[in-house]
C-alpha positions as CSV (number, residue, x, y, z in Angstrom):
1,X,0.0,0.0,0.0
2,X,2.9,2.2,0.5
3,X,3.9,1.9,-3.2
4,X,0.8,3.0,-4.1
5,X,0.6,6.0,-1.9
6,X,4.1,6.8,-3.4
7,X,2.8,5.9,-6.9
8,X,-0.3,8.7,-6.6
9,X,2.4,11.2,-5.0
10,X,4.9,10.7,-7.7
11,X,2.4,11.2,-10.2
12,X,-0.1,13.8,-8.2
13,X,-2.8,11.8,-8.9
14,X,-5.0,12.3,-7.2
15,X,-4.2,15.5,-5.9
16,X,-5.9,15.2,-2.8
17,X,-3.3,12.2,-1.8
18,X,-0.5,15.2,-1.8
19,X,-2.5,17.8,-0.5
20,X,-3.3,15.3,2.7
21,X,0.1,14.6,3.0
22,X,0.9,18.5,3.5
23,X,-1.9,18.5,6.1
24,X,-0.5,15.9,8.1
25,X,3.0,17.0,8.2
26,X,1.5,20.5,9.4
27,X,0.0,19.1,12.1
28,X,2.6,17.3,13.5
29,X,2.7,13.6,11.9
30,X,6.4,12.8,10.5
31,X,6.3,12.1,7.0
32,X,6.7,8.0,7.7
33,X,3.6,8.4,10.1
34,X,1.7,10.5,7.4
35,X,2.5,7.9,4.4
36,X,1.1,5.0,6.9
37,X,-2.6,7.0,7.5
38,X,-2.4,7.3,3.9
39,X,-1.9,3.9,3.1
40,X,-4.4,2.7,5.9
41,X,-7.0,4.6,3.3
42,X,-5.8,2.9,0.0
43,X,-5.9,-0.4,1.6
44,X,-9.2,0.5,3.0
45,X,-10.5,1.4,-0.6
46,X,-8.8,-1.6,-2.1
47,X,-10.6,-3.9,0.7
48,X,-14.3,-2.1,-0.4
49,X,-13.5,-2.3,-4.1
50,X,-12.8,-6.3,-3.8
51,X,-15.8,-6.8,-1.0
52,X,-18.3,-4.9,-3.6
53,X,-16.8,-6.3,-6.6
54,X,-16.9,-2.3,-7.8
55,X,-15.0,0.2,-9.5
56,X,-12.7,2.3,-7.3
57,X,-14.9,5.1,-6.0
58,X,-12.5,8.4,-6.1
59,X,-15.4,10.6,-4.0
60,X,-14.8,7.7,-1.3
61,X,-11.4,7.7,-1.3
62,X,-11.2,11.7,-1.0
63,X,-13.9,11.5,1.5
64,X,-11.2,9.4,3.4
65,X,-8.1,11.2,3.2
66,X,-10.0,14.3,4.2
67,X,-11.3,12.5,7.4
68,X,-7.5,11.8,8.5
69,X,-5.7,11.0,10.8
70,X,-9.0,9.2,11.5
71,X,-8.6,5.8,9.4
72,X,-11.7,4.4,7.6
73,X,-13.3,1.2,9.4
């Protein structure tokens, strides 16, 4: 999950995953702490695109991030 969070930095997509990242580090997280609430939410997404047998849901995902550091159930 961590090479994906790295992946969506790299490439600022989405931008939402960078902008978080920015958030967290402002408000205290180090950037390894950060990276691992961010990962918590792509494996949380990965977990309710397999459970649903759906398509990756982007407003979910951003709903996540913006919910951070709280990490979806």
């Amino acid at each position: 999950m961590l090479e994906v969070v790295e992946n969506q930095l790299r490439a600022n997509n989405p931008p939402e995953t960078k902008e978080t990242l920015k958030r967290l580090l402002n408000e205290g997280f180090n950037e390894k702490e950060a990276k691992q609430l961010l990962a918590g939410v792509v494996a949380a997404e990965v977990y309710e695109v397999m459970k649903a047998n759906q398509p990756f849901d982007p407003v979910r995902f951003v709903n996540a991030l913006n919910k951070l550091p709280k990490l979806p159930e």
